[in-house]
LOTI-311850 format. One line per 2 residues: number of its first residue (from 1); their letters; for each residue x, y, z of C-alpha. Coordinates in nm, 4 decimals, always signed. Layout:
residues N
NUM) A) X,Y,Z ~ ... $
This chain:
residues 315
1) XX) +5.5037,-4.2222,+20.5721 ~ +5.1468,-4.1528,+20.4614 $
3) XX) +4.8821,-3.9667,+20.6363 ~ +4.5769,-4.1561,+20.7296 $
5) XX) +4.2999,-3.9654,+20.9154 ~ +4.3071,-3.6539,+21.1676 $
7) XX) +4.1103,-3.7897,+21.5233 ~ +3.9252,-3.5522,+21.7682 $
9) XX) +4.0406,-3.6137,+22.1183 ~ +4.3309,-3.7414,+22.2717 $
11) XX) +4.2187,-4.0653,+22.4571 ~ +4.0619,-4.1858,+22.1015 $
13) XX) +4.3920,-4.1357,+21.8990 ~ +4.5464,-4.2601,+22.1831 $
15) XX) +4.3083,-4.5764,+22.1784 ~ +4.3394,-4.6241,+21.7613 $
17) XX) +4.6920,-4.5936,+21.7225 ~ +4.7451,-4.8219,+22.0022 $
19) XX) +4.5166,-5.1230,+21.8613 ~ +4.7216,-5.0548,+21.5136 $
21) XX) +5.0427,-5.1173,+21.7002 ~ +4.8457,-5.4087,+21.8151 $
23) XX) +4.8118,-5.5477,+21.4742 ~ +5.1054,-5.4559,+21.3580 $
25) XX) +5.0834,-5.1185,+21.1680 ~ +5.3349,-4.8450,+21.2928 $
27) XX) +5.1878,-4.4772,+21.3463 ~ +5.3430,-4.1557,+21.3843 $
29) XX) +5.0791,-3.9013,+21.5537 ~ +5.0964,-3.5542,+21.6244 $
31) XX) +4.9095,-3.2751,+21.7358 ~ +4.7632,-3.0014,+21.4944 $
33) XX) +4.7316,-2.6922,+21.5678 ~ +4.3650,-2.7780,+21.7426 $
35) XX) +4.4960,-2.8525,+22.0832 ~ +4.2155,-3.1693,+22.0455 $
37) XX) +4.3030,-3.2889,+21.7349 ~ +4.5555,-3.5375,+21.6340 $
39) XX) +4.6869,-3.6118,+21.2956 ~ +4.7867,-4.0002,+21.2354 $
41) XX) +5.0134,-4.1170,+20.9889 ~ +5.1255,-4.4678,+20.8967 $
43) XX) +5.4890,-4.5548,+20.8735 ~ +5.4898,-4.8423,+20.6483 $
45) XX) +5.2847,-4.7555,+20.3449 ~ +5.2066,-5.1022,+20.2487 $
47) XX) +4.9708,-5.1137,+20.5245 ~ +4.8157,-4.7873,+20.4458 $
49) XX) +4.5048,-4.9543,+20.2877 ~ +4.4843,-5.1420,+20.5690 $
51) XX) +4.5097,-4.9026,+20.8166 ~ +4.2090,-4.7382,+20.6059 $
53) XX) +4.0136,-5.0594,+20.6628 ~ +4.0360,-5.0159,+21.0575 $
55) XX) +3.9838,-4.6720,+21.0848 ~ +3.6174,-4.7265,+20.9537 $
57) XX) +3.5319,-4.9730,+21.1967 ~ +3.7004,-4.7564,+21.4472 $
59) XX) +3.5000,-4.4855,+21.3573 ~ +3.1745,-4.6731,+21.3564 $
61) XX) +3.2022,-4.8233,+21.6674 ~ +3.4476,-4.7029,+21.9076 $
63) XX) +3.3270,-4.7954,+22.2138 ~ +3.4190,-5.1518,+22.0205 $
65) XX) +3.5630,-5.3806,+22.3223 ~ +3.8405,-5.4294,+22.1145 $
67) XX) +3.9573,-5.0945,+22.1785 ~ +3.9291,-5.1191,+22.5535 $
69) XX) +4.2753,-5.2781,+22.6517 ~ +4.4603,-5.1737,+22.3294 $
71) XX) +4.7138,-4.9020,+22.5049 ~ +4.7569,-5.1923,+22.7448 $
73) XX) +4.8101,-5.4335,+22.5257 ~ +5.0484,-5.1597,+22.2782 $
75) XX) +5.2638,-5.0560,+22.6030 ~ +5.3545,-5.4406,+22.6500 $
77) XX) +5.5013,-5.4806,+22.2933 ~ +5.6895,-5.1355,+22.3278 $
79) XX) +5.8420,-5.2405,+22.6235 ~ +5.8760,-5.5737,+22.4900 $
81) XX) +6.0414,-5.4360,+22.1353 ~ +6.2777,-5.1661,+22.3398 $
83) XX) +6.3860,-5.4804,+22.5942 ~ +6.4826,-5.6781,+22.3138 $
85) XX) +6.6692,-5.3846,+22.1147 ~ +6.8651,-5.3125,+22.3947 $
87) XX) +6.9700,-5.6771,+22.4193 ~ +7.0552,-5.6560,+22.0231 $
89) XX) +7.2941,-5.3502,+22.0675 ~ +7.4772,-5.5349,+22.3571 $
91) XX) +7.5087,-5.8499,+22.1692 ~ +7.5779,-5.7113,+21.8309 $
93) XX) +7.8995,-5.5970,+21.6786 ~ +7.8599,-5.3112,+21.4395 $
95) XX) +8.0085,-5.2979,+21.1092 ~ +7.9242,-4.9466,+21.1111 $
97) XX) +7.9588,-4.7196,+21.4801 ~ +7.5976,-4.6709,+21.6451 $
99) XX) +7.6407,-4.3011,+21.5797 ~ +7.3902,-4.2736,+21.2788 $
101) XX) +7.0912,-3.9936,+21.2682 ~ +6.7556,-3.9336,+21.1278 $
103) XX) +6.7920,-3.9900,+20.7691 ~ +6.5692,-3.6303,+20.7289 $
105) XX) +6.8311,-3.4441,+20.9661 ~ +7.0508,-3.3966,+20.7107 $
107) XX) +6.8249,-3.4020,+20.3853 ~ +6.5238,-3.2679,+20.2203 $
109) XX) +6.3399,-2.9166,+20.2560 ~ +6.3778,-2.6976,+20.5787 $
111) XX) +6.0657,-2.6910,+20.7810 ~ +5.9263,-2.3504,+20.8223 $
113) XX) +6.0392,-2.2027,+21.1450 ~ +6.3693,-2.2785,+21.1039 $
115) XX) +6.3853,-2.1689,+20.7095 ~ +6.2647,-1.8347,+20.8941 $
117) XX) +6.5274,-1.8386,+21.1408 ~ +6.7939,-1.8658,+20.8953 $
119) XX) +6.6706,-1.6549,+20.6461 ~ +6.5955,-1.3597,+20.9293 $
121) XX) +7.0197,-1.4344,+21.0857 ~ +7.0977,-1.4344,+20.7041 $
123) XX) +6.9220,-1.0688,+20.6009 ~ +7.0030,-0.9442,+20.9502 $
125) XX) +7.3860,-1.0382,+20.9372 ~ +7.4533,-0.8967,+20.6336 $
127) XX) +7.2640,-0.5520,+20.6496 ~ +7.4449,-0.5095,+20.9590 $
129) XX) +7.7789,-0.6110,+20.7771 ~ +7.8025,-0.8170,+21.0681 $
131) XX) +7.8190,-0.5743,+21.3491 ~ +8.0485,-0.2932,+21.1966 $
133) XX) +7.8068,-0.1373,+20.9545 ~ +7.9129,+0.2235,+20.9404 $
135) XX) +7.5848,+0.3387,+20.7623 ~ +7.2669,+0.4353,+20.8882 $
137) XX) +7.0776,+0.1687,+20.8036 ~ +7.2902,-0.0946,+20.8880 $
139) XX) +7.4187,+0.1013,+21.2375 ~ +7.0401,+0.1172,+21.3357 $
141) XX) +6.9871,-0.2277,+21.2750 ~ +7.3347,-0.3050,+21.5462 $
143) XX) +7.1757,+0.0128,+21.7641 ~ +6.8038,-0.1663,+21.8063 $
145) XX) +6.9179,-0.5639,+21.8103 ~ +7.1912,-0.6049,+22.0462 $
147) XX) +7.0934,-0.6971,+22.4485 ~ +7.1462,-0.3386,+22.5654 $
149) XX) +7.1946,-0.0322,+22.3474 ~ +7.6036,+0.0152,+22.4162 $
151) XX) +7.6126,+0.3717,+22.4480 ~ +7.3132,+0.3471,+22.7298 $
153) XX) +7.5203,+0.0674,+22.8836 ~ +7.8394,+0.3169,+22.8607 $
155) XX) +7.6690,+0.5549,+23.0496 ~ +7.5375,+0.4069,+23.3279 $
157) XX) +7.7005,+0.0158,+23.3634 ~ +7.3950,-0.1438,+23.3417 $
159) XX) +7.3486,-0.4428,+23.1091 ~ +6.9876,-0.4188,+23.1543 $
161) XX) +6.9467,-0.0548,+23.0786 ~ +6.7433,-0.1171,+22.7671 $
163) XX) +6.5041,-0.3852,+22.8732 ~ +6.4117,-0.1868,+23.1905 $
165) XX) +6.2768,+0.1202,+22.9323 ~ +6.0750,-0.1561,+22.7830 $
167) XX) +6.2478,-0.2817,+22.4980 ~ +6.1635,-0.6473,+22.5816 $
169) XX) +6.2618,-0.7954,+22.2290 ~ +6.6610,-0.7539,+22.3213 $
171) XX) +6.6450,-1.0645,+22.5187 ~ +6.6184,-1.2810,+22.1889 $
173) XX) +6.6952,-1.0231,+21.8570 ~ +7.1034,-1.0964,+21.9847 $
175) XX) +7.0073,-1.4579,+21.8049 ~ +6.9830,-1.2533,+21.4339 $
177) XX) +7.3231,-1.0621,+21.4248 ~ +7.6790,-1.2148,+21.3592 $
179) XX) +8.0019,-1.1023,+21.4099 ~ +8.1458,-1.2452,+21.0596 $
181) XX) +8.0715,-1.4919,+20.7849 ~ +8.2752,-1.7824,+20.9617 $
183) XX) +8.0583,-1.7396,+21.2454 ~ +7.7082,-1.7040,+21.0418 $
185) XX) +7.8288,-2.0183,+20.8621 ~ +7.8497,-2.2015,+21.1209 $
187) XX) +7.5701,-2.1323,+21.3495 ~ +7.3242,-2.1542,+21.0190 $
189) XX) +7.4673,-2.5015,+20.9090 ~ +7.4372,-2.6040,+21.2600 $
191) XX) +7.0435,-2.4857,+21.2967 ~ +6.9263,-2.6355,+20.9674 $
193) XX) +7.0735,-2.9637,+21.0642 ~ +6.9294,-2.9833,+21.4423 $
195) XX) +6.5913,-2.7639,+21.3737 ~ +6.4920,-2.9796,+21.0770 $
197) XX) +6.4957,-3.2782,+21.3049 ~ +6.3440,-3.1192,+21.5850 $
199) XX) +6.0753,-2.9142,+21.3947 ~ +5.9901,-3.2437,+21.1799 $
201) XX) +5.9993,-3.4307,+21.5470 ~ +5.8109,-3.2078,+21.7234 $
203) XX) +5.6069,-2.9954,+21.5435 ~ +5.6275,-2.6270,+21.4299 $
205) XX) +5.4367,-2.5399,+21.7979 ~ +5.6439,-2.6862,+22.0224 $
207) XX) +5.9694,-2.6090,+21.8424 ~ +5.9142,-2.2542,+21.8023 $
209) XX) +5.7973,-2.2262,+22.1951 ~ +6.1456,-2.4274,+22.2212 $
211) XX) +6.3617,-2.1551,+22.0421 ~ +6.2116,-1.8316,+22.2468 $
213) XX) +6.2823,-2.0342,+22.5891 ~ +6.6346,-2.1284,+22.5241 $
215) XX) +6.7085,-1.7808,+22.3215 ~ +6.5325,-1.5999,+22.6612 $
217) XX) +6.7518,-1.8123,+22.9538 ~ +7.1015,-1.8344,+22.7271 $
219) XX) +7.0655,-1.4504,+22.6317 ~ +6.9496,-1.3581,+22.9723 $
221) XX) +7.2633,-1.5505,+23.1353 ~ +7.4677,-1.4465,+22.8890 $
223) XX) +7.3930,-1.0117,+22.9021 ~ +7.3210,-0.9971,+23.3142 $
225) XX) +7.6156,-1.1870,+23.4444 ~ +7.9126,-1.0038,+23.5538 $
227) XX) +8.2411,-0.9828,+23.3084 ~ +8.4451,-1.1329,+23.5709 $
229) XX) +8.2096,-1.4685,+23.5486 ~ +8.2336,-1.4275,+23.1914 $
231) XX) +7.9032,-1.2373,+23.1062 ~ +7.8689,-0.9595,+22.8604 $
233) XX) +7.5713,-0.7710,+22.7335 ~ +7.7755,-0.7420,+22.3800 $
235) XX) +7.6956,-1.0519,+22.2135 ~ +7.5182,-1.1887,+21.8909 $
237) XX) +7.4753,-1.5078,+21.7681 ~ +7.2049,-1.8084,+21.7666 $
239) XX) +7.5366,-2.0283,+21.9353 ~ +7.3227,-2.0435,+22.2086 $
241) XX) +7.0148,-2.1353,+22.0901 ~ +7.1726,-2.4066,+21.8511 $
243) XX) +7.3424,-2.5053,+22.1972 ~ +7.0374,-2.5468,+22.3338 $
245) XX) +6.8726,-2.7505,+22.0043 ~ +7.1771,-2.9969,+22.0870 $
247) XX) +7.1149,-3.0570,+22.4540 ~ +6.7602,-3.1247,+22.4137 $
249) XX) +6.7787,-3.3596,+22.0900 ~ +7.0653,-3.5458,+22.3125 $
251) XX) +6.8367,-3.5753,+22.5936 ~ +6.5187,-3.6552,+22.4273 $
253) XX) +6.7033,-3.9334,+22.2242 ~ +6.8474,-4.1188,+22.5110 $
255) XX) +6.5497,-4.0980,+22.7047 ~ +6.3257,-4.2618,+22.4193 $
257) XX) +6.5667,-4.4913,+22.2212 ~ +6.1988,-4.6165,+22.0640 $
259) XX) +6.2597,-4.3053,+21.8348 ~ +6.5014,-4.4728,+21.6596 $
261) XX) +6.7683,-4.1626,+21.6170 ~ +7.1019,-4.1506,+21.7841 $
263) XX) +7.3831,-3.8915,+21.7718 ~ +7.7574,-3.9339,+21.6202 $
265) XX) +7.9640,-3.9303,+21.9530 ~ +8.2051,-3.6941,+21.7427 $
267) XX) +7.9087,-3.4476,+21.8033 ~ +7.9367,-3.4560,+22.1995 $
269) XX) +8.2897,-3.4459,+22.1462 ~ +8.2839,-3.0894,+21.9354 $
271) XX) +8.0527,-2.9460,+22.1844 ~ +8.2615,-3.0075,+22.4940 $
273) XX) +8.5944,-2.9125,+22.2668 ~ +8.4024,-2.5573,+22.2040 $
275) XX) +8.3046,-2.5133,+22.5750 ~ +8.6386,-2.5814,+22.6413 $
277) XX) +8.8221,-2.3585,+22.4353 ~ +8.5733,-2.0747,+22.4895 $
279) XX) +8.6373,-2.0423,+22.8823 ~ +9.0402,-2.1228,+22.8146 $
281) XX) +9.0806,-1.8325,+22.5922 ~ +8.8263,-1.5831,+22.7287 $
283) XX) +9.1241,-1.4071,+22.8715 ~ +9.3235,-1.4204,+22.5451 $
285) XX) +9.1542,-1.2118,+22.3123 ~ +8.8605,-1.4284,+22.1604 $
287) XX) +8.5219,-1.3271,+22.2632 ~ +8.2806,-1.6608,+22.2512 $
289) XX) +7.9454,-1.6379,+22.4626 ~ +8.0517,-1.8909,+22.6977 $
291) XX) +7.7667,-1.8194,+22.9249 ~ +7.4892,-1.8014,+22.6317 $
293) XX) +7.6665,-2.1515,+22.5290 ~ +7.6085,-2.3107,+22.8527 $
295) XX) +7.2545,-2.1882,+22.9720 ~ +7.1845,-2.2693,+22.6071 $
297) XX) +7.2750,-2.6198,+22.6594 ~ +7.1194,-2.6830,+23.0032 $
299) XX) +6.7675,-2.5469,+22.8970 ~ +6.7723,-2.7706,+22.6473 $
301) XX) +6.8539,-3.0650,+22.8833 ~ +6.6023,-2.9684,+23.1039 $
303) XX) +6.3212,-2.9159,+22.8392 ~ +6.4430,-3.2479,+22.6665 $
305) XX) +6.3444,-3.4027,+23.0180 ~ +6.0521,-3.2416,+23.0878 $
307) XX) +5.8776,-3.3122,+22.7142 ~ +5.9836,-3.6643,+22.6492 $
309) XX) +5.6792,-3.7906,+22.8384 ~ +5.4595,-3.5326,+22.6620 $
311) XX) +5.5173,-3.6463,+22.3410 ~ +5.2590,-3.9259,+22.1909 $
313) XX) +5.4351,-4.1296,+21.9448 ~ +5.3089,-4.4728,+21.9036 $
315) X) +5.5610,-4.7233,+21.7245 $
């Protein structure tokens, strides 16, 4: 994929990539961080020098009438294409399962946000020595991270105690601190894999706004709720968040099968297993945040259904 121009204005971009769909050259566009300007990039890189060739007439002249019904014209071969691929996957026996993913999900260099995330859970985690530091430093880091301070919460029952006196950033520092290198492990392999997609899909903009929404509702449901309905303000770990990654990439992929990625079904199947087990043996001495898990997970649904119309990716 090769970047072509950057356009100012949505309804022009919208207009260019659409007559290039037209005549056959597949775009990828995205917004930069001008909220009016929109970086286009050509998928097939044979018809870059094409693609040059029409973006100077477009930008000579386009008021051109040949731009006029292009989005028209574009939406009729998308719905045309996605009609037809849904026929194919009826019709078609696969030698391999339909589970496959974005070759980039698993390979290449993390995008930027969620290299940060990882390296910040990474530092964090182990200057803590994952929640039992006995040192200053590392007890101070615990004292000033975790949803309420625990000996404020001791002394007067209220998960909340520390966000009412101001200190806001409890609701999402929880995501930074793990309880041992099993659990780091695991949450970090799990973010690099679903934030490089997402990131790389979405943009560093929308994925980071992402993050703080599903860190804010999963840690929110997760410290406030009751202990008998399985809430507890003594909790760390991005679970939630990467919970959260998952139900949105799920959502958004169904929605738009255009996009071309799809998720193993042994992936649904490991996140229902570890809801599962977490509310079976809440009682029985393991300590999951079952309630950071699931608000995780439905914020992401929801968001995955609110932004898969905002998204403007011509193919």
């Amino acid at each position: 994929m090769r970047h072509l121009t950057t356009i100012t204005g949505k309804s022009n971009a919208e207009s260019f990539v659409a007559y290039l769909l037209t005549q056959n050259i597949p775009t990828h566009v995205e917004p930069t961080s001008d909220a009016n300007e929109w970086d286009v990039w050509i998928r097939d890189e044979d018809k870059l020098e094409l693609a040059k060739k029409e973006y100077q007439q477009f930008a000579a002249s386009p008021e051109d009438a040949r731009y006029d019904h292009a989005i028209d014209h574009a939406k009729a071969i998308i719905r045309e294409k996605k009609q037809k691929s849904i026929e194919y996957q009826k019709n078609t026996s696969y030698a391999i399962p339909r589970s496959r993913v974005s070759p980039n999900m698993f390979g290449g260099s993390l995008p930027p946000l969620t290299l940060t995330l990882i390296i910040v859970c990474v530092i964090l985690s182990l200057a803590s020595e994952f929640t039992h530091a006995t040192g200053e430093f590392g007890g101070s880091i615990v004292k000033q991270l975790l949803f309420v301070d625990l000996e404020s919460y001791q002394g007067t029952g209220d998960p909340a105690a520390s966000i009412k006196q101001g200190e806001v950033w409890r609701i999402f520092t929880p995501a930074f601190l793990h309880g041992d290198p099993l659990h780091l492990l695991f949450n970090m392999l799990s973010l690099a894999s679903l934030g490089r997609l997402i990131e790389r899909l979405e943009g560093i903009g929308r994925f980071a706004f992402m993050v703080f929404l599903i860190a804010m509702v999963s840690h929110l449901l997760q410290g406030l709720m009751p202990v008998k309905w399985y809430g507890s303000p003594n909790f760390v770990g991005i679970s939630g968040v990467v919970f959260g990654l998952l139900g949105y990439i799920a959502t958004k992929t169904n929605l738009r099968p255009d996009l071309g990625i799809y998720l193993p079904s042994q992936v649904y199947l490991m996140t229902g297993l570890i809801l599962v087990f977490g509310f079976t043996t809440s009682t029985k001495g393991f300590a999951l945040a079952n309630l950071a898990h699931v608000g995780g997970l439905v914020a992401g649904i929801v968001i995955g259904f609110v932004m898969s119309d905002r998204r403007f990716d011509v193919r």
